[in-house]
C-alpha positions in Angstrom: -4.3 -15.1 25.4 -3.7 -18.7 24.5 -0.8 -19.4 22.2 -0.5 -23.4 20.6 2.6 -24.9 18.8 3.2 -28.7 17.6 6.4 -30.0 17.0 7.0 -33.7 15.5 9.8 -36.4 14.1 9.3 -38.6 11.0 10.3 -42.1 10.6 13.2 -39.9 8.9 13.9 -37.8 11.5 12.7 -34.9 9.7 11.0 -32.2 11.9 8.0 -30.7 11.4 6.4 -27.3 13.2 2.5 -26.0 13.1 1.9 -22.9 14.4 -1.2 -21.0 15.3 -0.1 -17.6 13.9 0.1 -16.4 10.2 2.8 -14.5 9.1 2.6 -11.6 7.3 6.7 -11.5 6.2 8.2 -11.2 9.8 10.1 -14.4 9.2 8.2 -16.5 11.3 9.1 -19.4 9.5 12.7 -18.5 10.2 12.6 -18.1 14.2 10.8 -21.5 14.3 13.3 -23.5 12.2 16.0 -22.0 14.5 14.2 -22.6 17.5 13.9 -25.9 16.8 17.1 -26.9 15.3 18.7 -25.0 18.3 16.7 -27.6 21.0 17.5 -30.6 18.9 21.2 -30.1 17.3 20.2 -29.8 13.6 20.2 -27.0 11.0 17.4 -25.2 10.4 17.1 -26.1 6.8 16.3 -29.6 8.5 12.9 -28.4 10.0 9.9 -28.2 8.0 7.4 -25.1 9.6 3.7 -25.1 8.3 1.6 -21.6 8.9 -1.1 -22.6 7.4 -2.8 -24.4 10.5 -6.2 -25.7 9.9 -8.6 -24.9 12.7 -10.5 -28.7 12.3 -7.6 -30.6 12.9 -4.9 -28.2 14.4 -4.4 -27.4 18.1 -5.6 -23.5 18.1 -8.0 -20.7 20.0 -9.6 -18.0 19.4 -6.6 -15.9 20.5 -4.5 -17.1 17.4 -3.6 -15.5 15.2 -0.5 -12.7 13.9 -1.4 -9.2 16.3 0.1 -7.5 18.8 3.9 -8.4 18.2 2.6 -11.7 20.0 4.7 -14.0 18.0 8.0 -13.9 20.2 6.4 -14.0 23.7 3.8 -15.9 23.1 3.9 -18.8 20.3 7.6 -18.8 19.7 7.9 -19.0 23.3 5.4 -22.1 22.9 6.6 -23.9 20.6 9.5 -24.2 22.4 7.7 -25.6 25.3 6.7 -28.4 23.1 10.5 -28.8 21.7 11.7 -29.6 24.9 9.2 -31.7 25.8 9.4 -33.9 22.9 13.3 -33.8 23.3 13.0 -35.3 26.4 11.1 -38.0 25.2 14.0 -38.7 22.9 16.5 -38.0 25.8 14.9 -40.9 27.7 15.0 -43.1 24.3 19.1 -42.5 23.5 19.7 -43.0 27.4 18.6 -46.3 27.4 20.0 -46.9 24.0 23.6 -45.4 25.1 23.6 -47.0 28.5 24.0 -43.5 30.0 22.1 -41.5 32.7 19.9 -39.0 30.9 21.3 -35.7 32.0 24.3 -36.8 30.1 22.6 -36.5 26.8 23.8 -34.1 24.1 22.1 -33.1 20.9 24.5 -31.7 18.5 25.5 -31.7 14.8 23.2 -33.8 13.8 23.7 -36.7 16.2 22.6 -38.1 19.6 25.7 -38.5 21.8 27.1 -39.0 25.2 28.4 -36.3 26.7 32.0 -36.4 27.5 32.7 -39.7 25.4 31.2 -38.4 21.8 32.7 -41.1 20.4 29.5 -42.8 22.1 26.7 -41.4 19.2 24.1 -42.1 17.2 22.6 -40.0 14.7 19.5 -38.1 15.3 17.3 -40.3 13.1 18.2 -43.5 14.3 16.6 -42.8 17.6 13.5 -40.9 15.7 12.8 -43.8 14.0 12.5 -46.2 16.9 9.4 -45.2 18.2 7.8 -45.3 14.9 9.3 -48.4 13.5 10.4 -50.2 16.6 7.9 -49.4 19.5 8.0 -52.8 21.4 12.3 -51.3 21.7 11.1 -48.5 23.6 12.2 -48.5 27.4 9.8 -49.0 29.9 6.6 -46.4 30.2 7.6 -44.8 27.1 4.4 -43.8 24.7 5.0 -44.5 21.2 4.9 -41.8 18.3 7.0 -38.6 18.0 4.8 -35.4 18.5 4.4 -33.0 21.3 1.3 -30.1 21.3 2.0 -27.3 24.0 -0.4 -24.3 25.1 0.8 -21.7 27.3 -1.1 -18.3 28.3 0.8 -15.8 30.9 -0.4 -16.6 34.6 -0.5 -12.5 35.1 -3.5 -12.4 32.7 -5.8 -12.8 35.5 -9.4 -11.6 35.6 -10.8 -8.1 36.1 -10.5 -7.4 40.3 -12.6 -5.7 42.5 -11.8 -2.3 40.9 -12.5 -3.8 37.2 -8.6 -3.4 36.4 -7.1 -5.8 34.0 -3.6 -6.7 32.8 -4.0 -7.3 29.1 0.0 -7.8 28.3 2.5 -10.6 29.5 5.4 -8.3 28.8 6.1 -4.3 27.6 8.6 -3.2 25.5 10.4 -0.3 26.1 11.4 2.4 22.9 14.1 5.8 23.1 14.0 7.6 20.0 16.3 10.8 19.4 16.0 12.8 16.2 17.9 15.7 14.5 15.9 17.5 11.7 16.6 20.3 9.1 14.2 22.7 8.0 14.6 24.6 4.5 12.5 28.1 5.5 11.9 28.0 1.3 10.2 25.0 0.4 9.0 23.6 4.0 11.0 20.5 3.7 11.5 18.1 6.8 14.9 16.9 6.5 16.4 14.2 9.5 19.8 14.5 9.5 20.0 11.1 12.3 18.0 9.0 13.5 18.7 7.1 16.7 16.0 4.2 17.9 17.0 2.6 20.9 15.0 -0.8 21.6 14.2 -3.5 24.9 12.7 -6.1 23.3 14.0 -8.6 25.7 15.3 -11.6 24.3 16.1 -11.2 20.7 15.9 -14.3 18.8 17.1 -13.5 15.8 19.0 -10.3 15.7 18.8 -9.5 12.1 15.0 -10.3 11.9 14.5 -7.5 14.9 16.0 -4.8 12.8 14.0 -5.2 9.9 11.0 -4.8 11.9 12.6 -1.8 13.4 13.2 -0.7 10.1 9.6 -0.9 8.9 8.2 0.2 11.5 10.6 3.4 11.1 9.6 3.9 7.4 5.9 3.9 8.3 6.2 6.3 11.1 8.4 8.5 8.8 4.9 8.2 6.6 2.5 8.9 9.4 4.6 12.2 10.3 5.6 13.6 7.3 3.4 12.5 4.6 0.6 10.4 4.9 -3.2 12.2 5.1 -6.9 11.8 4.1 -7.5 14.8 2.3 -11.1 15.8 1.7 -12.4 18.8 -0.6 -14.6 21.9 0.9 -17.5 19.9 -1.2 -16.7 16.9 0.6 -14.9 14.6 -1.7 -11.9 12.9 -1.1 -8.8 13.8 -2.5 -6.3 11.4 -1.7 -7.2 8.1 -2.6 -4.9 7.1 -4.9 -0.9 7.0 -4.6 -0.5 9.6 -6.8 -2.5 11.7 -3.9 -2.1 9.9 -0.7 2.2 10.0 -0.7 3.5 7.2 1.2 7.7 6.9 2.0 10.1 5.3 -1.0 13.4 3.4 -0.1 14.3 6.8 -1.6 13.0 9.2 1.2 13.7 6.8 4.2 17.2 7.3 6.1 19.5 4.9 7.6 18.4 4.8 11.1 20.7 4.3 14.1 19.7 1.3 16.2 20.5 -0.4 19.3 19.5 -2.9 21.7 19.0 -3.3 25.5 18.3 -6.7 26.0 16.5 -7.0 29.5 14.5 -10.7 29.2 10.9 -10.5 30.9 10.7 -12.7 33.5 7.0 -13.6 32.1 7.4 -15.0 29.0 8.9 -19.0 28.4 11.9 -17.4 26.1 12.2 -13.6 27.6 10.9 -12.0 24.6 9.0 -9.3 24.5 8.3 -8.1 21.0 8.7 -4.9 19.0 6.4 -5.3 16.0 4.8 -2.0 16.8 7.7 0.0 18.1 8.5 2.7 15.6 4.9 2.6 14.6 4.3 4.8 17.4 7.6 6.6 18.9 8.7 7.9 15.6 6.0 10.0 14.7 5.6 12.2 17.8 9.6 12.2 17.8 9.7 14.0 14.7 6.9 16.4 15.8 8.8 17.2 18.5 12.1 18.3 16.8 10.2 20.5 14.2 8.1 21.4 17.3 11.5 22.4 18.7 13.6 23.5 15.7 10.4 26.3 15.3 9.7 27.0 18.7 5.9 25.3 18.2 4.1 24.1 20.3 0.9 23.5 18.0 2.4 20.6 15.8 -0.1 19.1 13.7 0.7 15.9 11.4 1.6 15.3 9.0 4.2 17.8 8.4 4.0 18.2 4.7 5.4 20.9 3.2 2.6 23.7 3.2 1.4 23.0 6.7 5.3 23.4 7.6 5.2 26.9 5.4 2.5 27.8 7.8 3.8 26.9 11.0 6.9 29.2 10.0 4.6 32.1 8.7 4.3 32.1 4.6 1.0 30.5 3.5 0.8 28.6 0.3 -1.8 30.9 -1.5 -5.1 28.0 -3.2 -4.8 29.0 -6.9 -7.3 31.9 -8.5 -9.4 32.6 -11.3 -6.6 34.9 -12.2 -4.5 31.5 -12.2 -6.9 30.1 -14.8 -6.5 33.0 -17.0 -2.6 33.4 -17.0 -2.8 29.9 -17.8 -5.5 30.1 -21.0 -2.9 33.2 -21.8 -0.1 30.8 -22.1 -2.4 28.3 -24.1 -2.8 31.0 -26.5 1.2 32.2 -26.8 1.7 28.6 -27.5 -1.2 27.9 -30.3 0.6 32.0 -31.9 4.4 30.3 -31.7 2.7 26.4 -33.4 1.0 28.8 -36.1 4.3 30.2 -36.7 6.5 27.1 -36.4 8.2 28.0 -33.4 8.1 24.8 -30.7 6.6 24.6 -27.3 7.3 24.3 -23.9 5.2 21.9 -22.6 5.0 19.3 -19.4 4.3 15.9 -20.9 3.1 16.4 -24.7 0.1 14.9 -26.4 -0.3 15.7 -30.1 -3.0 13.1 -32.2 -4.7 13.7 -35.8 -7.1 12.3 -37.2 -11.1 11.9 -39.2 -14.6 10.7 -38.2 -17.7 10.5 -40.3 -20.9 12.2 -37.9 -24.6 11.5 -39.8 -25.3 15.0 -40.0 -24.4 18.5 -42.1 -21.3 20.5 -41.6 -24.0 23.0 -41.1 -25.8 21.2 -37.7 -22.0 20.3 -36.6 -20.8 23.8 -36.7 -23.6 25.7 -34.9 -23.4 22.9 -32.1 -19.8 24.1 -31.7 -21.0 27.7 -31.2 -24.2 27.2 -29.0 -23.0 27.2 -25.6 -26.1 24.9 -24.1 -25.5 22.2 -27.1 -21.7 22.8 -26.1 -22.1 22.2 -22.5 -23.5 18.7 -23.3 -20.8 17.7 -25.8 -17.8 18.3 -23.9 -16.9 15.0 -21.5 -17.4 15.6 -17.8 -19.0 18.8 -18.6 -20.8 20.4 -14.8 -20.9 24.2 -16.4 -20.5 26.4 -19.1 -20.7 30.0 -19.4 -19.8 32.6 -21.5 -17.3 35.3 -20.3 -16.9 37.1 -24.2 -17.7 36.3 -27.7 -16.4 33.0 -28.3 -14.9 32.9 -24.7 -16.4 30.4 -22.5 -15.5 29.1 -18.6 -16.1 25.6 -17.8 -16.7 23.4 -14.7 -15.1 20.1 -15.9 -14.3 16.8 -14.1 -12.0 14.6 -16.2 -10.5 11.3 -14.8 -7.3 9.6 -16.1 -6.6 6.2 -15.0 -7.6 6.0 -10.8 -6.8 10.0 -11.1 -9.9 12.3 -11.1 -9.8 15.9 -10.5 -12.5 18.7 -11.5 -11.0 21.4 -13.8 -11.7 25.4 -13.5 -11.3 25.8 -17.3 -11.5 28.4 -19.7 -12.7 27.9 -23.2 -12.2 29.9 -26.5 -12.8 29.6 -30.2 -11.2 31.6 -32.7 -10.1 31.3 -36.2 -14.0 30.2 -36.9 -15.0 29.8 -40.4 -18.3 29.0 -40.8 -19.0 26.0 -41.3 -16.0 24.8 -42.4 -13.1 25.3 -39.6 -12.4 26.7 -36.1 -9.7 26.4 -33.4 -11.0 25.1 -30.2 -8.5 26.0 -27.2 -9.0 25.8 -23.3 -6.6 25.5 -20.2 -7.6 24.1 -16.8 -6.5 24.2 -13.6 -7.2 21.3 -10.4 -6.0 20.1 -7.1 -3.3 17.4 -9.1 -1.8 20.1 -11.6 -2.6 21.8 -14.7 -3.9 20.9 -18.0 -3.9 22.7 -22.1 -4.3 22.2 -25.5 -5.3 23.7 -28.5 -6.9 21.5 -31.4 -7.7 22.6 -35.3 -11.4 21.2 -36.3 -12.1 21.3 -40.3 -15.6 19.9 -41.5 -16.8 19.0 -45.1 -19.9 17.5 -46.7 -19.2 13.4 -47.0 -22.3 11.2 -47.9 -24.9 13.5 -46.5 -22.8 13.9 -43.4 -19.8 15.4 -42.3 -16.3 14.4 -42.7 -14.4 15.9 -39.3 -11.2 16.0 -39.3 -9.0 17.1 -36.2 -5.5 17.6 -35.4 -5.1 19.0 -32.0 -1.5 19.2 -28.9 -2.0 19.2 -25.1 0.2 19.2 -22.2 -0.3 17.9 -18.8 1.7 18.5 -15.5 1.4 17.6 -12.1 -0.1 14.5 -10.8 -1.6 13.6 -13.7 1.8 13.5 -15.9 2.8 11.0 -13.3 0.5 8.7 -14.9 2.2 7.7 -18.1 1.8 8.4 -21.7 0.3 5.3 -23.2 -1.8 5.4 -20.2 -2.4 9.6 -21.1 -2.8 8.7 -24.8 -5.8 6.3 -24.1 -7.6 8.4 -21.7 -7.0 11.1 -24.8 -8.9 8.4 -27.0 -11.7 7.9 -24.7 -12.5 11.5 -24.4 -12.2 11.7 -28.0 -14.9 9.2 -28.8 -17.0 10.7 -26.1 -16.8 14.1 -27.4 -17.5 13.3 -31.1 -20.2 10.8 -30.4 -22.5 13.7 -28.5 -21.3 16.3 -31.3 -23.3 13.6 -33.5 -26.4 13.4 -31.1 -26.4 17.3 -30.6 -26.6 18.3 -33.8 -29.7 15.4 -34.9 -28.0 13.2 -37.0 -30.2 10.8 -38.6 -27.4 7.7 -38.2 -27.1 8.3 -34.4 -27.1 4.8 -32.9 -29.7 4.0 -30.2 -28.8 1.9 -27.2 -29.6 -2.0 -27.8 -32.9 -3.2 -26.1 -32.2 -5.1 -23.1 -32.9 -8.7 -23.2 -35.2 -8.6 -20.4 -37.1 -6.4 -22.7 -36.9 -8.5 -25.8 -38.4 -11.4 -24.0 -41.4 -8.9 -22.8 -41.5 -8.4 -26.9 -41.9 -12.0 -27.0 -44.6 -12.3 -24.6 -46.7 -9.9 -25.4 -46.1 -7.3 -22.4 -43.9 -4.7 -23.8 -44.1 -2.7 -27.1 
């Protein structure tokens, strides 16, 4: 793979860099500035590093690019290729300016000097400027301008041989990883109590830089073994694609690793780098595996270890919820409507309590035996897949109800009591999904208005699980939505003269127009 770098002096003596790789928050930038300021005497802050090359007018291939932790072998190793070509362009330049022999040439602080007499110096942009300002100055064969292109690709990367082998890497890291986990038999919690990741990256350019890959690297594989899954249902759908499904590691849930170094520079690459962008990526997760693997005397591991599959692997299944589940659940709904009746509060996960009045075009009469038809029911409630009746006034319910980027499909039960034709009932239901549970009870009262019906409604609900996590105000409007829905189809189900048809398309109005449509 071909790696390019360009390196160049102002008539200021500022230094400039283009590279062809895009970072992606690895601190290119950083390596390159130090690079260069290390081959030339200046501070990094002095160097100027562009990453956003242009393929018309920068030196590239089609190997560039940010992949395969080729940054530090390949272009950082190339751009310095170009640095010290370009500083021995200047070399030659302060040699004949000094009246010294070029080998005796030293770049430091900020200044050009001799070495062993540094009262004998110039400052670096004195001798940048020259060739820009002052070319005819130059010593003899010297090209004008300031600016140096390299391309390098490993000599190993030879072509397929007679057997169709091919080398497609300059240089191979090497990674040791060593864990110690916990287990807690109750919940089926993974806990690492250490964390050692031992690293040959070769070279390491910048220390600090190195373990922050390490470190994200690490928090990733900590992801991949212990949370991270595509989750689909026995109907097919998928489960997880939203955070609030598909878990991924917190600063929180990540521990301090232990890392070392063993610099051994590869003999292949211009700086001895090798790279470690990938490194934890890979040897954490199957280092994990292998100290639950251990710690349960398992051989069949299978990731990620979340906490069921762990409860599993030890013996005690996590049981799917049941009808029964469903039911204890619409019990519960009811307690809590009998202890609101009698003033006593609830227990609830997150709370949702609204009141309020709507005007439907049509008789308190129509409203009311919509309510208790099961078939005109079934196509008022939102989200509504089933309903059928388990008792008098008892209903179950296949619902699929979506809050925010959450949406789960609810075994629900459904009952109405306290009915008083047609003038008030209680509607209560409870539900139960994959992200957590959901109840509420709500107090409908209907009187004549206008030749319609004024409904009024004053109804709680709690939520838990995943769907809590969303937020109230974000709970609250879903609430609204579901609301309008509901009480808009109440109106179409029970005739209303005032329902609202849908506006004729445009396309349809110019037909009108025309002639061609009725």
């Amino acid at each position: 793979a071909i790696a390019a770098a360009t390196v160049g002096i102002d008539p200021l003596g500022g230094l400039s860099v283009v590279i062809a790789s895009s970072p992606a928050g690895q601190g290119h930038r950083t390596v390159c500035a130090q690079i260069v300021a290390d081959v030339f005497g200046v501070e990094p802050d002095e160097v100027s590093v562009n990453v956003e090359f242009d393929t018309q007018k920068d030196a590239w291939s089609v190997a560039a690019g940010n992949y395969s932790s080729r940054f530090a072998g390949a272009v950082a190793g190339t751009l310095h290729i170009a640095c010290m070509r370009l500083r021995g362009k200047v070399t030659d330049i302060a040699a004949a300016s000094l009246g010294c022999a070029a080998a005796d040439v030293v770049f430091t602080g900020g200044r050009i000097q001799v070495r062993h007499a540094p009262e004998r110096s110039v400052p670096f942009a004195r001798f940048a400027a020259s060739p820009h300002w002052a070319p005819g100055l130059l010593p003899a064969g010297t090209e004008p301008g300031l600016r140096e292109t390299a391309f390098w690709t490993p000599p190993q990367l030879t072509a397929p041989d007679e057997n169709d082998r091919v080398n497609t890497s300059a240089a191979y890291g090497f990674v040791f990883d060593l864990c110690a986990v916990e287990i807690d038999r109750d919940t089926g919690r993974v806990r690492i109590d250490r964390y050692v990741t031992t690293h040959d990256a070769g070279t390491l350019l910048n220390p600090a830089l190195a373990d922050g890959q390490i470190r994200g690297a690490f928090a990733q594989g900590l992801g991949a073994a212990l949370m991270e899954e595509f989750r689909y249902g026995a109907d097919g759908s998928f489960q997880s694609g939203t955070f609030a499904d598909y878990l991924v590691p917190t600063a929180c849930e990540v521990p301090d690793p232990v890392i070392l170094h063993l610099e051994t520079p590869s003999p292949f690459t211009p700086l001895g780098a090798k790279g470690l962008g990938e490194g934890n990526n890979m040897s954490t997760p199957p280092c994990i595996a292998n100290a639950v693997a251990d710690a349960l005397g398992r051989a069949d591991i299978v990731l990620p270890l979340t906490p069921s599959r762990v409860m599993a692997l030890i013996g005690m299944d996590d049981p799917a919820p049941s009808r029964g589940s469903v039911a204890a659940s619409m019990a519960s709904t009811e307690k809590a409507v009998a202890a609101s009746q009698a003033g006593q509060p609830a227990k609830a996960g997150k709370a949702l309590a609204a009141q309020g009045e709507i005007v439907l075009p049509a008789t308190p009469e129509a409203v009311f035996a919509v309510l208790l038809d099961p078939v005109a029911l079934a196509r008022v409630i939102p989200g509504c897949n089933a309903l059928t009746s388990i008792g008098p006034n008892r209903y179950r319910a296949d619902v699929t109800v979506g809050v925010g980027m959450i949406k789960a499909r609810y075994a629900a039960e459904v009952a109405l009591s306290e009915i008083e034709a047609p003038h008030r009932l209680r509607l209560a239901g409870s539900g139960l999904s994959s992200v957590g549970t959901a109840k509420g009870s709500g107090l409908v009262s209907l009187e004549p208005k206008d030749g319609g019906t004024l409904l009024r409604y004053d109804y709680e609900a709690e939520v838990s699980g995943k769907v809590a996590a969303v937020g109230g105000r974000m709970l609250e409007g879903a609430a609204k939505i579901v609301l309008k829905q509901l009480f808009e189809q109440l109106g179409r189900q029970a005739g209303g003269p005032g329902t609202a048809s849908a506006p004729t398309s445009w396309w349809r109005r110019l037909l009108q127009r025309l002639g061609g449509a009725k």
